[in-house]
N, C-alpha and C positions, 0 to 999 in steps of 0.2 A: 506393411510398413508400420512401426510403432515407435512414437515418439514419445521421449524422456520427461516429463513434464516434471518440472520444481512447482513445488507447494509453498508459501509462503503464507504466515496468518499474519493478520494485520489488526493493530488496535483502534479503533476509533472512535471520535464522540462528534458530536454534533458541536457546532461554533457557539450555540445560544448557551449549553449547559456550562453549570458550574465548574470552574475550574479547580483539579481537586478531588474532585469529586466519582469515586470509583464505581456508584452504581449507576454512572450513565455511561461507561464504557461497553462498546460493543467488538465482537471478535468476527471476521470475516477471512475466508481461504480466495487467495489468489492464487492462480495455476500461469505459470510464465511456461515456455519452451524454451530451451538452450540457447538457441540463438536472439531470445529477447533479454535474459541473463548472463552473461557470459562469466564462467567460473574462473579466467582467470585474471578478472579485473578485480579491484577493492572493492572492499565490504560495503562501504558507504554506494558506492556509483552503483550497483547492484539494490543497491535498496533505492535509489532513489529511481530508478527503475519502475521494481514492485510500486511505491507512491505513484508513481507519472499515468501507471496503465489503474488503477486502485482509481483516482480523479476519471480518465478515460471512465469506465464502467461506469460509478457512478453518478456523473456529473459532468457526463457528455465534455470535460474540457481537456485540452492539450497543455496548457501549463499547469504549474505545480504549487503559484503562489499562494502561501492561505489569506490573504484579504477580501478577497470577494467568496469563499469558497463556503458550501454548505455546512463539509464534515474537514474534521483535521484529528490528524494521523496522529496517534502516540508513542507505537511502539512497535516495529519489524521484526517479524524472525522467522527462523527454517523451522516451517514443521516437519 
């Protein structure tokens, strides 16, 4: 049995660093499965997706809000 697995790279920086500021961005691969993606919904709900399980990993949390959060997202796309 082998599953389909979507790559998605994620941009992020820590909440302390400057804003602006390109040498504190960092790139990280996330690996969703089809049924955590669904390709035939929008682009945006699919990303917000990749962010919700991106928080999950990181930062052990279930919402998505940046207020209290470590790291914040800049930038989604299909690798």
């Amino acid at each position: 049995m082998s599953r389909n697995l979507i790559v998605y790279k994620v941009d992020y920086r820590k909440q302390s660093d400057p804003y602006g500021d390109d040498r504190f961005i960092k790139t990280t691969r996330i690996k969703m499965t089809p049924d955590e993606v669904n390709q035939t919904d929008g682009y945006w709900l699919n990303h917000h997706n990749v962010q919700k399980k991106f928080f999950k990993i990181y930062e052990n949390l279930e919402n998505t809000t940046y207020s209290g959060n470590k790291y914040r997202i800049t930038r989604v796309r299909k690798a």
